[in-house]
C-alpha positions as CSV (number, residue, x, y, z in Angstrom):
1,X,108.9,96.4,52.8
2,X,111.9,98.7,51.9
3,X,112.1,101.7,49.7
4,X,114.5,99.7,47.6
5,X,112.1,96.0,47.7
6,X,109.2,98.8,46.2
7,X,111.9,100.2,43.5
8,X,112.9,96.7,41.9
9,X,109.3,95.6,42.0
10,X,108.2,99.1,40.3
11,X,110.9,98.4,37.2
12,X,109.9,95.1,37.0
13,X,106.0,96.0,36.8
14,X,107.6,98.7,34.3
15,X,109.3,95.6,32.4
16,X,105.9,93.7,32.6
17,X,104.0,96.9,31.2
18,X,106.4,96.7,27.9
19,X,106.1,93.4,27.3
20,X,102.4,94.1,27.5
21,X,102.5,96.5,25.0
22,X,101.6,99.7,26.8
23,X,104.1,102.5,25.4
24,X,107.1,102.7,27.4
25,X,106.4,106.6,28.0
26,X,103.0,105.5,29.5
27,X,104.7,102.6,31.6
28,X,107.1,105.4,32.7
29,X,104.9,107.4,34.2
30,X,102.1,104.7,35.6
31,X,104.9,103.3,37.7
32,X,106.6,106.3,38.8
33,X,102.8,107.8,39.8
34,X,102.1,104.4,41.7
35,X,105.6,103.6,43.1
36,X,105.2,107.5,44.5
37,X,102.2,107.3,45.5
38,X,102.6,104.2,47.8
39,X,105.9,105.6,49.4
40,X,104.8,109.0,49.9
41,X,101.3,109.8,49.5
42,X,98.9,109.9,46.4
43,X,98.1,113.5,47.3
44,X,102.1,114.2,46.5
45,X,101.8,112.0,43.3
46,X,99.0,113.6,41.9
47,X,100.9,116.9,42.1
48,X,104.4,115.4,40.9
49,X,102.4,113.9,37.8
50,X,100.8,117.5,37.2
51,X,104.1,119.3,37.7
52,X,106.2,117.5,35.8
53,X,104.3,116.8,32.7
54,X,103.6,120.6,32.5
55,X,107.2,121.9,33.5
56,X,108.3,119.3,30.4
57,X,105.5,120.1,27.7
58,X,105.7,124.0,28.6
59,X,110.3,123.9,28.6
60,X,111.7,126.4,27.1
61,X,114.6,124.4,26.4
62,X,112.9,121.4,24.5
63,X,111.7,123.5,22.3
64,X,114.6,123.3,20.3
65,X,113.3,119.1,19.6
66,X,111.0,120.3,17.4
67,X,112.6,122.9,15.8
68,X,115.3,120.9,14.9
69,X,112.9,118.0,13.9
70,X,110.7,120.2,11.9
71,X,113.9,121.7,10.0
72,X,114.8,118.1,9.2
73,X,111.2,117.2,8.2
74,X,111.9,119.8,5.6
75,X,115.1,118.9,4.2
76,X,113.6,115.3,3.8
77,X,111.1,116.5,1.4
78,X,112.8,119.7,-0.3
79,X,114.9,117.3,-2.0
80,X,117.8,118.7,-0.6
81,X,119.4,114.9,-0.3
82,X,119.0,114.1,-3.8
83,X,121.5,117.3,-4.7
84,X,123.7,116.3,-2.1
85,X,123.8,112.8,-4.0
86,X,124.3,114.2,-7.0
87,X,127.2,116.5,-6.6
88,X,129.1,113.8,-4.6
89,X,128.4,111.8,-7.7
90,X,130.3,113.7,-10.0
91,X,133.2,113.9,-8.0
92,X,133.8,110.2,-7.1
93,X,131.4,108.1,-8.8
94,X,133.9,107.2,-11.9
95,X,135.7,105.4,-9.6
96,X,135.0,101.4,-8.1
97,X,132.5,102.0,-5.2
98,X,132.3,105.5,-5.8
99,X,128.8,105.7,-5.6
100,X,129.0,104.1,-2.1
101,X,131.1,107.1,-1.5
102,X,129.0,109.4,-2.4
103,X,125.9,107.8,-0.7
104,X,128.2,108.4,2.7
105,X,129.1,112.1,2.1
106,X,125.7,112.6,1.4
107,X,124.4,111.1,4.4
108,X,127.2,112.8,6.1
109,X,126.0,116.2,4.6
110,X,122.4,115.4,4.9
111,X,122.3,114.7,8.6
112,X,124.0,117.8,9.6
113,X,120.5,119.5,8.5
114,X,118.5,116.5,9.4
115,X,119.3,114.8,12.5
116,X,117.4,111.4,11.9
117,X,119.1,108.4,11.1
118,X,115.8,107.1,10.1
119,X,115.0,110.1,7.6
120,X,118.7,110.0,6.4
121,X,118.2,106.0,5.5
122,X,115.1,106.6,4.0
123,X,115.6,109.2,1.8
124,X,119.2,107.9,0.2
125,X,117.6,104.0,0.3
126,X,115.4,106.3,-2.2
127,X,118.0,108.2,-4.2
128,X,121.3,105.8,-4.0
129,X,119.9,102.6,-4.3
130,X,118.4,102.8,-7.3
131,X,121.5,104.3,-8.7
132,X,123.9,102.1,-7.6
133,X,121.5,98.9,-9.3
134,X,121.4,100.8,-12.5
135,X,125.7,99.9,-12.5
136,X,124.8,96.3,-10.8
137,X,125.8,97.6,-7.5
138,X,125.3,93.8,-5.1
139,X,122.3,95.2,-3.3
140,X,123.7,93.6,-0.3
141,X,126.3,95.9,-0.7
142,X,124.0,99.1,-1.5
143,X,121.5,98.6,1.2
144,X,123.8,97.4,3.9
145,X,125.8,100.7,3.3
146,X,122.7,103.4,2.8
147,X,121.1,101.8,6.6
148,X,124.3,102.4,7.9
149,X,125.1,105.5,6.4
150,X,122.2,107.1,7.4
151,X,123.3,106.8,11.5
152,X,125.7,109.2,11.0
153,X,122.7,111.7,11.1
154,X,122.2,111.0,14.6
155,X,125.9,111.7,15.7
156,X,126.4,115.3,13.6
157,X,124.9,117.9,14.8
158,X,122.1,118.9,14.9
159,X,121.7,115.4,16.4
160,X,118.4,114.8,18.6
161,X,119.8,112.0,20.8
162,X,122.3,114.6,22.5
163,X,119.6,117.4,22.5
164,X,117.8,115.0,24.9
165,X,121.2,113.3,26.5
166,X,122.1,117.2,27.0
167,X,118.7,117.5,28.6
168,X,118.4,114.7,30.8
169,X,121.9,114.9,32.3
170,X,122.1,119.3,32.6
171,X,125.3,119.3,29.8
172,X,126.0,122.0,27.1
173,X,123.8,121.6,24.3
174,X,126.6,123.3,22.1
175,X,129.3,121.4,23.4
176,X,127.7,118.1,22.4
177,X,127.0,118.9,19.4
178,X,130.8,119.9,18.6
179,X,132.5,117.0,20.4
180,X,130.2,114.9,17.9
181,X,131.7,116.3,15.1
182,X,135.5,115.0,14.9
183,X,134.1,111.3,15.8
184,X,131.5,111.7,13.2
185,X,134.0,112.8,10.3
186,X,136.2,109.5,11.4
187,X,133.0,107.1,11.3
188,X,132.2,108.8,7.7
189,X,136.2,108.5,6.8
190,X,136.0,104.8,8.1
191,X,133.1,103.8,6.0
192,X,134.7,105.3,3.0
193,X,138.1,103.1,3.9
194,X,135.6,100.0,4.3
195,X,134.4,100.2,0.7
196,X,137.1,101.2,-0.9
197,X,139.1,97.9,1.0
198,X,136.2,95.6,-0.1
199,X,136.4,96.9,-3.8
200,X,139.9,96.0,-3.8
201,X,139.1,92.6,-2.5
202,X,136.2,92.2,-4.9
203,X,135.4,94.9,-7.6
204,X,132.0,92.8,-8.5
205,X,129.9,94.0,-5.7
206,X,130.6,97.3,-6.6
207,X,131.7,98.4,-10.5
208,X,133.0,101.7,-12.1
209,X,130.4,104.4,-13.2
210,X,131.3,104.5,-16.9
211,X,130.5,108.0,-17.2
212,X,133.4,110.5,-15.9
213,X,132.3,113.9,-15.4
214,X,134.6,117.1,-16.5
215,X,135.7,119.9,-13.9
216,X,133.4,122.6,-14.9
217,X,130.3,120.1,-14.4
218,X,131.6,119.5,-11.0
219,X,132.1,122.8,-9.9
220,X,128.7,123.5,-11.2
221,X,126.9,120.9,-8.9
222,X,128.5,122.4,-6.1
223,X,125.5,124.5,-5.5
224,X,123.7,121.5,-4.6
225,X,125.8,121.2,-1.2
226,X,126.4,125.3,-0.8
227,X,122.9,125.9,0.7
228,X,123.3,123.3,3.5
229,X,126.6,124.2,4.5
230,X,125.9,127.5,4.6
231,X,122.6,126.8,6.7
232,X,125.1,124.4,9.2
233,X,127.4,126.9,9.8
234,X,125.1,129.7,10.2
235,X,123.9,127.7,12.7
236,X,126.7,125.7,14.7
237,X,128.3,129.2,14.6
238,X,125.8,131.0,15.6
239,X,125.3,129.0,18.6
240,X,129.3,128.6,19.1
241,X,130.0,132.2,19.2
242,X,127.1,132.9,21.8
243,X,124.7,134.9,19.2
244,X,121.9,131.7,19.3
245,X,120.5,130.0,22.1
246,X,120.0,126.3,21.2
247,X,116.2,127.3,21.3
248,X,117.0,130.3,18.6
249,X,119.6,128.2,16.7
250,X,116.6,125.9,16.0
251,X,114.5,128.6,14.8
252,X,116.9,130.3,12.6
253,X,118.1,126.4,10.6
254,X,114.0,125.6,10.5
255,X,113.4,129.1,8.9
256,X,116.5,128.9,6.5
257,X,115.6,125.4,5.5
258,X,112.3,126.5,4.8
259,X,113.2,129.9,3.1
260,X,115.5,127.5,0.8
261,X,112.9,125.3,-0.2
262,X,109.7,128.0,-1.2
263,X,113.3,130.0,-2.6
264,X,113.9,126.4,-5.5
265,X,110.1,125.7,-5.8
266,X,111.2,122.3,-3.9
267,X,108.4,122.4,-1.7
268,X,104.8,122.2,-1.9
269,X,101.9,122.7,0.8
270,X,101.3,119.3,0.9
271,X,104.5,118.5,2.5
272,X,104.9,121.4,4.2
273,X,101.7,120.2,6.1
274,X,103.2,116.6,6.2
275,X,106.3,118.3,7.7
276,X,104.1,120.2,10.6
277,X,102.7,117.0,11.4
278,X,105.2,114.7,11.5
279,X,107.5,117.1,13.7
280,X,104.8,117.8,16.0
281,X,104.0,113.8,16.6
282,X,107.1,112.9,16.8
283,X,107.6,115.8,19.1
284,X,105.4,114.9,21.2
285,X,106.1,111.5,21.6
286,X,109.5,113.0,22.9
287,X,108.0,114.8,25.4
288,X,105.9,112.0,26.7
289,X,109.0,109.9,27.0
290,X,110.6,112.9,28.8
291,X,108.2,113.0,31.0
292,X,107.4,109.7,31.9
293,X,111.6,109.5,32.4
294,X,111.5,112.5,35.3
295,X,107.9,111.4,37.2
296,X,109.8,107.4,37.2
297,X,112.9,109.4,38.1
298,X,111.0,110.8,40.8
299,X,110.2,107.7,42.4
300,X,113.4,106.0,42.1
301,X,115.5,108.6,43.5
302,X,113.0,108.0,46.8
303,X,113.7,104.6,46.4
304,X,117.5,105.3,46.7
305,X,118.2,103.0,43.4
306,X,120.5,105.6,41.4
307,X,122.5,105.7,44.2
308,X,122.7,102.3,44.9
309,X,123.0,101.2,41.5
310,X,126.3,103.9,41.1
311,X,127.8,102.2,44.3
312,X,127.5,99.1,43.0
313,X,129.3,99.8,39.8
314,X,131.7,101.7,41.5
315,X,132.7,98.8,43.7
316,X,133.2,96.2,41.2
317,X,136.6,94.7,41.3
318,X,137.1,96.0,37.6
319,X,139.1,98.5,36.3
320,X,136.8,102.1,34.8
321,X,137.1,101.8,31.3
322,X,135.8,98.2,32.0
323,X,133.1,99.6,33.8
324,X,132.3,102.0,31.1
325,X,132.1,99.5,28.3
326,X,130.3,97.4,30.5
327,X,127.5,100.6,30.7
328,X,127.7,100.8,27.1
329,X,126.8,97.2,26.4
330,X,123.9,97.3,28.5
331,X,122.9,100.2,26.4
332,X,123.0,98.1,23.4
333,X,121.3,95.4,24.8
334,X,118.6,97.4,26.0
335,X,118.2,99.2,23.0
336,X,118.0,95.6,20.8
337,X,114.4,95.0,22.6
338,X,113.1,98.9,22.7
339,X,113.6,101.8,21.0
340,X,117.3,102.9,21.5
341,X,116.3,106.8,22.6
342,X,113.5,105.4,24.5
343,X,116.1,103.2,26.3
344,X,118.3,106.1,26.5
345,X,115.9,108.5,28.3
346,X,115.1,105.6,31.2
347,X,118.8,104.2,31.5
348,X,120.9,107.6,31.9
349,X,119.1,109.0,35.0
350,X,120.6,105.7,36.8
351,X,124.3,105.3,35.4
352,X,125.1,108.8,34.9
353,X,126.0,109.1,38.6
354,X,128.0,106.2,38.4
355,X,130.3,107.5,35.1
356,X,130.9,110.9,36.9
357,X,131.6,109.1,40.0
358,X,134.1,107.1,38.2
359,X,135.4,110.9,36.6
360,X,134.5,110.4,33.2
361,X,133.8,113.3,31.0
362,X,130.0,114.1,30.7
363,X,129.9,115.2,26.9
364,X,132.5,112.5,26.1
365,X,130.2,109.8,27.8
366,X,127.3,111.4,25.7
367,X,129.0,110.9,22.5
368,X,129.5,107.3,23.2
369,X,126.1,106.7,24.7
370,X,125.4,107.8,21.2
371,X,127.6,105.9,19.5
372,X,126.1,102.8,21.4
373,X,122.7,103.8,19.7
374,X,124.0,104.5,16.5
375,X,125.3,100.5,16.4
376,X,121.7,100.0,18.4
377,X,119.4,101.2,14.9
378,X,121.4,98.3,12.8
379,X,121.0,95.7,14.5
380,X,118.4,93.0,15.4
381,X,115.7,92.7,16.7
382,X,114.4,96.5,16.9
383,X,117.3,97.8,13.9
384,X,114.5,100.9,12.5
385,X,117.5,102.0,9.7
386,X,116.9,98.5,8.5
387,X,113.6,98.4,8.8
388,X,112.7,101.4,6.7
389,X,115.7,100.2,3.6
390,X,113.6,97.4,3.3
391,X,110.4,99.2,3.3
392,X,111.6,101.4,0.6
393,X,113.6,98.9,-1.7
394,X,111.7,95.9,-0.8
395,X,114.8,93.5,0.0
396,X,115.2,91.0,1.9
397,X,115.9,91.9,6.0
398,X,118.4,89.0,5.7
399,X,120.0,90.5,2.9
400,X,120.3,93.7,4.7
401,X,121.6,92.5,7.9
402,X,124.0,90.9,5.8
403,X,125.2,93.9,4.1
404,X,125.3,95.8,7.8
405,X,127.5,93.5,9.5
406,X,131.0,94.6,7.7
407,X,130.6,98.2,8.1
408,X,130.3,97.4,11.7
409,X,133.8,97.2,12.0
410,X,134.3,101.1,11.5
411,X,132.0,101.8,14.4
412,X,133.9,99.5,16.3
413,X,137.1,101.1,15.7
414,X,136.0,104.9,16.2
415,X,134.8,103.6,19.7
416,X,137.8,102.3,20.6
417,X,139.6,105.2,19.5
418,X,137.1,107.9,21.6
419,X,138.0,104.9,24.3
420,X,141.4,105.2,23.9
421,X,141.8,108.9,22.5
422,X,139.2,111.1,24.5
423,X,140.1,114.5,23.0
424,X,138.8,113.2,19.3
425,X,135.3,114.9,20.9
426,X,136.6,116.9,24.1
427,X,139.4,118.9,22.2
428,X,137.2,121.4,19.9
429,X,134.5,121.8,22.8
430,X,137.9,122.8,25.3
431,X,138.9,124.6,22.6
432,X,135.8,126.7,21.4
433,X,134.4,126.7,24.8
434,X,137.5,127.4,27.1
């Protein structure tokens, strides 16, 4: 049997182990152990399984996952989001839809401390959506917006899917994070365009907040988004200017956001240990799926299937960008059945060749590998920003998915414009960085 016979049977035991159940991190790394095992020896497979899974839980460099992770733990229970909320409030709430503006600066805001488009969703489908029904807000409207909304926390920085993309494929933590900020601001600008266009076409779903608030209240609640900037650029410049490591950058936002919260009394030990422990499992899922991505990454580059596979792409009689979105839709495909990063962290190791074969930009690929996922947590079956809207305001997932589907259209466009328009996230990483 040939190396590449034993490589398509290995992902298809991998595909059978899913389906079974078995987490995909543990799938990873049983097939990768046995596939190497049988094609090498199981001497060399013991010590690959040994070596990698230390080399990854003991990385300098990942070390910034839970840092990062544990700073947005933080932030999700400091009530940082509900100021956020607030202040945008005051300055566009009087107006139709304005608190669906709001609810998407603050998510914008938010994430750039946060990172999780989960933890974004949850906390404004806490804040927002009660709001927005006191004004009879259609909660189609309201919860459609606040799952989508709270994506953009994994596209601004500091954004976990391209600590790990940045990982996986050897590219400038700091670059990714700025090339995702310009298509970020144009997602955030686009969903803002989205409501106010649908107000305009029917003010019912979304009516005026009687109360209009004067100057010098505005200006007041601007404290409530001074801290966080100040943490994000203490951070981002940190690392731009070559004073932070992505490791240190980590360290410094965690410790800020922390020093913040004791600082406001926002914070109590009870969350603080909630924090710890969430960042750490989540964490350490991470890792596992890290892991389990290089020991099957192991085994397929014996197999020869990376190689193979980029050929193959290569040599279809279609032109690159066709190529490229036909990558991307595979990414959202696989992503509608498994976790999106999961799916992420097996699928890159095998296209990447292909897309820098084809002489695409790494860090622009990663940002729309990204934007792939951030369609990938909205939709059906596995859509975990709708999933955890509904957990929090008990509405229907139909009603969701409902409210989702229009504000699709502004992730559709920003792709085609990073598809058309590269330098939207290569020019300030060329620019800071050359």
């Amino acid at each position: 049997m040939s190396e590449v016979s034993i490589g398509l049977i290995g992902l298809g035991v991998l595909l059978a182990l899913f389906v079974t159940g078995l987490e995909l991190a543990f799938a990873m790394i049983v097939v990768g152990f046995a596939g190497f095992a049988y094609i090498i020896s199981p001497d060399a497979a013991l010590n690959l399984l040994a070596k990698d899974v230390f080399e990854c839980f003991q990385s300098y460099g990942l070390m910034v996952v839970p840092l990062f992770l544990f700073m947005g733990q933080i932030a999700f229970r400091a009530g940082i989001a509900s100021r956020l909320y607030d202040t945008a409030n005051k300055f566009v709430g009087h107006i139709s839809g304005g608190l669906g503006i709001a609810t998407v600066a603050g998510c914008a805001i938010f994430g750039a401390i946060c990172g999780s488009a989960a933890a974004t969703s949850a906390t404004f489908a806490a804040i927002s959506v009660p709001e927005m029904d006191k004004v009879n807000y259609s909660r189609k409207f309201s919860t459609g917006l606040v799952s989508i909304a709270g994506t953009l926390g994994i596209l601004v920085p500091p954004s976990v899917p391209l600590i790990i993309y940045g990982i996986l494929t050897q590219q400038s933590i700091g670059k990714l994070f700025v090339a995702g900020i310009v298509p970020a601001i144009i997602g955030a600008l686009l969903f803002i365009l989205i409501i106010v266009g649908r107000c305009k076409i029917n003010p019912s779903i979304a009516p005026r907040w009687e109360e209009r608030f004067g100057w010098r209240t505005r200006f007041k609640s601007l404290s409530g988004v001074a801290w966080p900037l100040a943490i994000f650029v203490v951070v981002m410049g940190g690392l731009l200017l070559g004073f932070f490591t992505p490791t240190e950058a980590g360290s410094v936002g965690a410790f800020a956001v922390l020093l913040v919260s004791l600082a406001n009394r926002n914070l109590n030990t009870k969350a603080f240990i909630t924090s710890v422990t969430d960042s750490l499992l989540t964490a350490t899922m991470m890792f596992f799926l890290l892991s389990g991505s290089v020991i099957l990454g192991h085994f397929l580059a014996v197999t020869k299937i990376p190689i193979i596979a980029s050929e193959w792409l290569i040599g279809l009689p279609l032109p690159p960008p066709m190529i490229i979105g036909l990558i991307c839709l595979i990414y959202l495909l696989g992503g509608s059945f498994i976790d999106d990063l999961a799916f992420m962290i097996l699928a890159t190791p095998i296209f990447y060749p292909a897309v820098v074969k084809l002489g695409y930009d790494p860090i622009w690929f990663g940002i729309m590998i990204v934007l792939t996922i951030m369609i990938g947590v909205v939709l059906p079956p596995v859509a975990l920003c709708v999933f955890v809207v509904k957990n929090v305001t008990n509405t229907p997932y139909s009603e969701i998915y409902a409210g989702v589907y229009p504000f699709l259209i502004g992730f559709v466009i920003c792709a085609i414009l990073l598809f058309i328009f590269p330098e939207l996230a290569l020019y300030l990483p060329n620019l800071l960085y050359n």
